[in-house]
N, C-alpha and C positions, 0 to 999 in steps of 0.2 A: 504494500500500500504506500501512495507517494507521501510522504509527509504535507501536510498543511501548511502551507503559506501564506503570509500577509502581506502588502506593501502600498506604503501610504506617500505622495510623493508630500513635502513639507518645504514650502517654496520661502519663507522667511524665518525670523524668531516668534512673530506673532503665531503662525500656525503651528509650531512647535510647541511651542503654549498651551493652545488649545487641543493639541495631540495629547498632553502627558492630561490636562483632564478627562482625555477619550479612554483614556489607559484607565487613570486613577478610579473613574465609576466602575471598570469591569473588576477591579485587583479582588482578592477574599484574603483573608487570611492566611497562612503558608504558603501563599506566591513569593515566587523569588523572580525577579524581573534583571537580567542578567545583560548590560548596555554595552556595548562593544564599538567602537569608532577611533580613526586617528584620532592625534591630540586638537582641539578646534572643531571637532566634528558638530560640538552640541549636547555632548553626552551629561552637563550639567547643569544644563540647561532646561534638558527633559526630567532630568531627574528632581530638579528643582521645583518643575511646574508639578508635577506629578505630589509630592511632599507639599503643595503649599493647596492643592485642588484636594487631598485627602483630611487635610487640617482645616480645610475649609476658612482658610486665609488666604488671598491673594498678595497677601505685603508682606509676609513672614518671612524671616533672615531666615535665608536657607546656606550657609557657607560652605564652598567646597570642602571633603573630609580628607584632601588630600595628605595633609599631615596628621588628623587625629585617627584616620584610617576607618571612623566609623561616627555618626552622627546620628541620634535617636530622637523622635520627634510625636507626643503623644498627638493621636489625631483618631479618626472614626473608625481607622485602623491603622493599631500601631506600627508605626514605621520607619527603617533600619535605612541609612545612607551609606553603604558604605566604596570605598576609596582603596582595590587594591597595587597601586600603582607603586607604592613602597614595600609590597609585602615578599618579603626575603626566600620564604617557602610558604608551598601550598598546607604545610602541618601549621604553620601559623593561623589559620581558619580556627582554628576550636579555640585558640587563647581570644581571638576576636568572638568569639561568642554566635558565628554566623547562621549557625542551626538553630539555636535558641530561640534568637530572633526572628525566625522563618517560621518557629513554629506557631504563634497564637498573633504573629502578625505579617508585614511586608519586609522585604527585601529587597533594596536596589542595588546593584553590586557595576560599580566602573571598576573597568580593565581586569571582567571577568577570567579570562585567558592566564591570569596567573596562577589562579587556582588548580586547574589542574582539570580534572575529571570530575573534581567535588561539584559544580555546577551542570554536571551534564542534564538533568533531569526541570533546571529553569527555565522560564520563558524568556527566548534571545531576543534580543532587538539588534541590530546591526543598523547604522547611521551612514552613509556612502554621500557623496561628494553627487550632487546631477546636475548642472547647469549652474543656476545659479541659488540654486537652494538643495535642497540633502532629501534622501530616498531611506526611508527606513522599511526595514526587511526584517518579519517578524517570523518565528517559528517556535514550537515549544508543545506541553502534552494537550493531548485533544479537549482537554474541557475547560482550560485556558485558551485556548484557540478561539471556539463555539463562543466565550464573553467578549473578547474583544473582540472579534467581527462582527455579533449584532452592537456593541456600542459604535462601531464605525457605520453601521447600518443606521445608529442612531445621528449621527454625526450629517451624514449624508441624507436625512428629511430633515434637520432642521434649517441643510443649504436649501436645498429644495423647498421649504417653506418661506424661503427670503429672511432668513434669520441668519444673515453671515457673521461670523463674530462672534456666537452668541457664546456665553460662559455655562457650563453645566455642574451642577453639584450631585451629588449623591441625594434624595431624602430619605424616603426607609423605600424598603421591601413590605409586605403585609403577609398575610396566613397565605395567601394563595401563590399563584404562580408571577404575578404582578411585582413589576415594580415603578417606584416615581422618582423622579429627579427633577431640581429648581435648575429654571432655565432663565438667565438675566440676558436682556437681549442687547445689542450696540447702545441703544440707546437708553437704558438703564430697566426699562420694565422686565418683572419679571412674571413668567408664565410656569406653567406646570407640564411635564413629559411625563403623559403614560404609555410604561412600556408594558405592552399584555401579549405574547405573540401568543396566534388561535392553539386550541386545546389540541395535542397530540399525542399518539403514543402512551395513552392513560392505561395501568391493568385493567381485565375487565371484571366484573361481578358477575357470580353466576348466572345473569339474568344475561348474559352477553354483553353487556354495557358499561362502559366506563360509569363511575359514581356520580360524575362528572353531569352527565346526561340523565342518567336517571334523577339526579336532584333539580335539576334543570338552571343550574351555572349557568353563564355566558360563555359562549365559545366565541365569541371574538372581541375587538373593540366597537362592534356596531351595535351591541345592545347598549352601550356607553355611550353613544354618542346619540340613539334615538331616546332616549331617558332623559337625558341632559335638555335636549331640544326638545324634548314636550313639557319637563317641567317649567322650561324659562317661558315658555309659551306660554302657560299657566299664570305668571307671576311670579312662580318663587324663585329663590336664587341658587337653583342650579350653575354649573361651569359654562362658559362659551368654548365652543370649540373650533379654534384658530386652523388648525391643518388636524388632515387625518391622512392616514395611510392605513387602509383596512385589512389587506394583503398581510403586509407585515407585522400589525398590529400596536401603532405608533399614533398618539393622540396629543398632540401639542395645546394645551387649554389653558384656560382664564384662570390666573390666582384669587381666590379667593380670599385671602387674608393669612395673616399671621395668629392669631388669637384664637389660641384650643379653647374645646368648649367648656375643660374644664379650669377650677381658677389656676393660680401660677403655682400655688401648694398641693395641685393634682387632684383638688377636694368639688365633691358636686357643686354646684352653684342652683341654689331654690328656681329663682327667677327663671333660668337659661330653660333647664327641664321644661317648667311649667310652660312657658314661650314654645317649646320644639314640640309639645303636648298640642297644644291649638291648634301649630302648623299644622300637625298628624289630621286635626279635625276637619281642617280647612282643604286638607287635600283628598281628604274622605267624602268632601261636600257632595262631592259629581262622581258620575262613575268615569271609570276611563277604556280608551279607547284599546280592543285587543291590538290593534294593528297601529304602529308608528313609523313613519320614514326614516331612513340613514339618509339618504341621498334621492335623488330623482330615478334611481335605478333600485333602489333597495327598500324592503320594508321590515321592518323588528316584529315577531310576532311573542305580545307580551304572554309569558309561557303558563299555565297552572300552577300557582301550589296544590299539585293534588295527594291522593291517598296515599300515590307510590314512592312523590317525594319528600313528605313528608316523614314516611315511613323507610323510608333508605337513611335519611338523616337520624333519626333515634336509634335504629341497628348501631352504628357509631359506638353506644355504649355499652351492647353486649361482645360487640365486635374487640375495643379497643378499654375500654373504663372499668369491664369486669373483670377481665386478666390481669389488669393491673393492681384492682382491689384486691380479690381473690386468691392470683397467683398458679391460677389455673383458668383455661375455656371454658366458655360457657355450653354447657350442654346443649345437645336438641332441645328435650324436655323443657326447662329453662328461656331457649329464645321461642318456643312456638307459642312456650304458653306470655311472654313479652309481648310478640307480636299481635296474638290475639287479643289482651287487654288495647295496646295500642288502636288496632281495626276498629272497637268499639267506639271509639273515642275521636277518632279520624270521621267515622262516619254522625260524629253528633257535630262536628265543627263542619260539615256540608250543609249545615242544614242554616248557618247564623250568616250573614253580612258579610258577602264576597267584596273586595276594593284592591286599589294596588298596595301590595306589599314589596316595599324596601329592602325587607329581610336583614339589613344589619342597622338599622337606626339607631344608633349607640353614640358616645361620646367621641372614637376617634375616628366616624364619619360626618360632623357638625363641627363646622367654625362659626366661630362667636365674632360678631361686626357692630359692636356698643356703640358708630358712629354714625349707620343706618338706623330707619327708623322701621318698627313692625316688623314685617316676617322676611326682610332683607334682611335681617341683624344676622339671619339664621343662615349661611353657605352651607350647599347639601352638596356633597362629593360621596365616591361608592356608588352607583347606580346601578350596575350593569347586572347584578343579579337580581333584579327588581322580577315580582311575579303579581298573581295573581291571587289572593288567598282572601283567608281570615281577615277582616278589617282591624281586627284586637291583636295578631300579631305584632306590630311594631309598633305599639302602646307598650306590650310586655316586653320588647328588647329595648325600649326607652326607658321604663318605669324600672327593670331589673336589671340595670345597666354592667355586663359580663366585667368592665375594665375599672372597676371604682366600686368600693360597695357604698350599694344607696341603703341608707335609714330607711325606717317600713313606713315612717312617718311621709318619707320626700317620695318613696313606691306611691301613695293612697294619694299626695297632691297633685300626682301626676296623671292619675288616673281620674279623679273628680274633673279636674283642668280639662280633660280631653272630654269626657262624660257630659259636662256643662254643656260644651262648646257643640258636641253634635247633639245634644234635646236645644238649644237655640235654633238649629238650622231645620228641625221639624220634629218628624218622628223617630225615637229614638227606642230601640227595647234595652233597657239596662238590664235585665235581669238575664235576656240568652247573652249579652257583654259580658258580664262577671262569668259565664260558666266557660265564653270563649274565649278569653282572656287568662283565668286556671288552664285552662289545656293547652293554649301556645305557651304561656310560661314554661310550663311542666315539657310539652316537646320541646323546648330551643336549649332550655338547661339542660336537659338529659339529652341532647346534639351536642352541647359545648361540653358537657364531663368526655365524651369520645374523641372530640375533638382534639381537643389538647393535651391529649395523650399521646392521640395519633401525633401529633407537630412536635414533641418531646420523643418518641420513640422512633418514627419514622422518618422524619424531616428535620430530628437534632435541632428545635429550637425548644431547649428547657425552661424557656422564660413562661411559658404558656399555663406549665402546673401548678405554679404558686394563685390562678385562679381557680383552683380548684376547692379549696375549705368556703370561698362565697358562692360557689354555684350550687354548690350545697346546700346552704343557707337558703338561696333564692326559690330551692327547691322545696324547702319541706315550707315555704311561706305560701306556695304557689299549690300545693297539694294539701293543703285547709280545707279547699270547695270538694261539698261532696261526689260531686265527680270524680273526683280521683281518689277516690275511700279503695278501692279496688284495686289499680296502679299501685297507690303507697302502699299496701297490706305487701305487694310481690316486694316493693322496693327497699322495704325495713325488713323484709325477713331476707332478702340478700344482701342489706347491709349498706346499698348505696350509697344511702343518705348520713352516714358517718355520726360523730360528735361534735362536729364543728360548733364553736361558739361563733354569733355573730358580735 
């Protein structure tokens, strides 16, 4: 098989610049990025931009390590400069510490060729002399390759969207396959890059089908971009969306603000809730539409929360939440008789107030805008797995917010707040609400115990299980209504619902 090749031409210092940010959003952690060029080439150049695009400084003294032989630099991943241009032998690599440093972060290593063989396994970059600007030649293992070619993928829609110049940063990744990056443009605004390429290559479930599908995800960026464009339609302040690339799955969008929804000590804020509560009601007003356009060629068809995906999502916790309680699978026995409490349950939430459901309405998909007025304040980002369900579902992922634990106090404000607001707009049944409202709670927490199991056991993000003692919580709060006397009786005699104090 040929090896994989890169080669990006870099016609000044400015683009060199903006290369080593193209680099710095693809690096992860235990990359070693291995620079190679005569002296003059550029190689500290890049390696500078890269160290000050990770650190998420643009002005940051980054000084050659040519005499201290290695320069360390805390940043969003930590990052190793180092300078073997003095180093006497290749057994001098372990008194420098260069594996260390490779391991929980980056590595940039000039005048890698001293080393020896110790670097065979990094990502090369070679710098070449082309005209009047340098040719950098990339090669290195296959799944380093795969990031930094879609970040030049990225690179190349944002020239294409007339964005030349533009500066890119890192912002997070999320539970999914997704990620974003803050894009400042020549002239100083900044926008939003979602990177989503379409769903591929997913295991499948017995059922033949990716999870993926059966829960009914977004498979590409066009459910994000017809969401967006209906909501603003609407009134509310959904994102604009500046350029799309659908093929690839690149969404260049409207910033909506800096300000999390929740305060700057990560604590609920009464007011905000309440506010995103009404939204809820207000967007509940009307029904909507199954069918929304992408473009003049394309249309979104908004999908079902139905029985199956609903019930694919709750498996999640016999699947991934009970082996990890337990310590063993969960039996046949065990999931059929789950599944069938579940069916009973599924088919009594057919029966309440179908609307669109958001499905993650939560804290860190709402930005907070104290300088608008009314339901502008509120920037709604996440769309794209928007469905069709329960109208009480995204009441109960507001009101039992998975990332923050809410008081049962600011739970009931946020639910009267919403309750008001649709008996103002007509007819209202509170009473099938409170029963539909207990059974989305109860299905989304008993989604999120499997969930974040799965993303700490599968996907190696451990950060996900320290919410697990509040979804607990939120659960046996949510399994009060006699509706679920039945459900709880299975769930405390297999122990789900733990000790947790709230």
């Amino acid at each position: 098989m040929t090896a994989r090749v890169l080669e990006r031409f870099l016609p000044n210092e400015d683009a060199t610049t903006l290369f080593g940010e193209d680099i710095a959003v693809a690096l992860r952690p235990g990359d070693v990025l291995a620079l190679k060029g005569d002296l003059g080439a550029g190689k500290t150049t890049l390696a500078r931009s890269i160290v000050r695009a990770l650190a998420g400084d643009p002005d940051m003294d980054v000084p050659s390590p040519t005499f201290t032989l290695v320069q360390s630099y805390d940043a969003r991943i930590p990052v190793h400069h180092f300078d073997l241009y003095r180093l006497g032998d290749p057994e001098e690599l372990e008194e420098l510490g260069l594996s260390e440093a490779a391991e929980g972060g980056v590595a940039l290593v000039e005048w890698p060729e001293r080393a020896g063989v110790a670097l065979q396994d990094a990502i090369r970059l070679e710098l070449h002399d082309e005209g009047e600007g340098r040719l950098a030649v990339i090669g290195g293992p296959e799944d380093a390759m795969l990031r930094l070619e879609r970040s030049f993928v990225i690179r190349d829609f944002l020239n294409r969207a007339g964005e030349l110049r533009a500066h890119r940063a890192f912002l997070l990744g999320d539970a999914s396959l997704r990620a974003y990056e803050t894009v400042t443009t020549r002239l100083g605004a900044r926008r939003i890059l979602m990177n989503a390429p379409e769903r591929r290559d997913e295991p499948l479930l017995a059922c033949g089908r990716p999870y993926s599908r059966v829960a009914h995800l977004a498979q590409s960026v066009a459910a994000s971009v017809a969401m967006a464009n209906a909501i603003r339609a609407r009134g509310f302040s959904a994102y604009e969306v500046y350029a799309q690339d659908l093929e690839t799955g690149l969404l260049l969008t409207e910033h909506l603000g800096e300000t999390p929804f929740l305060s700057a000590e990560g604590e609920p804020v009464a007011e905000r809730y309440v506010e995103a509560a009404r939204l809820l009601a207000a967007l509940h007003r009307d029904e909507w539409p199954m069918q929304m356009p992408v473009d003049a060629h394309l249309v979104h068809e908004l999908p079902p929360y139905d029985r199956e995906a609903l019930g694919v999502e709750v498996s999640l916790l016999t699947d991934w939440y009970m082996p990890f309680m337990a310590g063993r699978p969960a039996s046949e026995d065990e999931r059929r008789g789950y599944a069938e409490r579940w069916d009973r349950l599924f088919a009594r939430l057919e029966q309440v107030e179908q609307n669109l459901v958001l499905r993650d309405f939560h804290s860190p998909n709402l930005i907070w805008r104290a300088e608008r007025e009314g339901f502008e304040r509120l920037g709604l980002i996440d769309l794209q797995d928007a469905v069709r369900g329960p109208a009480a579902y995204d009441v109960a992922s507001l009101a039992l917010d998975a990332r923050v634990t809410m008081p049962e106090a600011l739970e009931q404000a946020v639910v009267e707040a919403y309750c008001a607001a649709r008996a103002e707009q007509g007819r209202f049944d509170r009473e099938a609400f409170d029963e539909a409202y207990a059974i989305c709670a109860t299905q989304r927490n008993s989604k999120l115990l499997g969930t974040f199991v799965r993303l700490e056991q599968r996907d190696h993000k451990p950060f996900y299980i320290k919410h697990l003692p509040r979804i607990r919580a939120y659960l046996r709060r949510a399994m009060r209504h006699p509706a679920l006397d039945e459900l709880r009786h299975f769930y405390e005699e297999a122990g789900f619902l733990g000790g947790d104090k709230e």
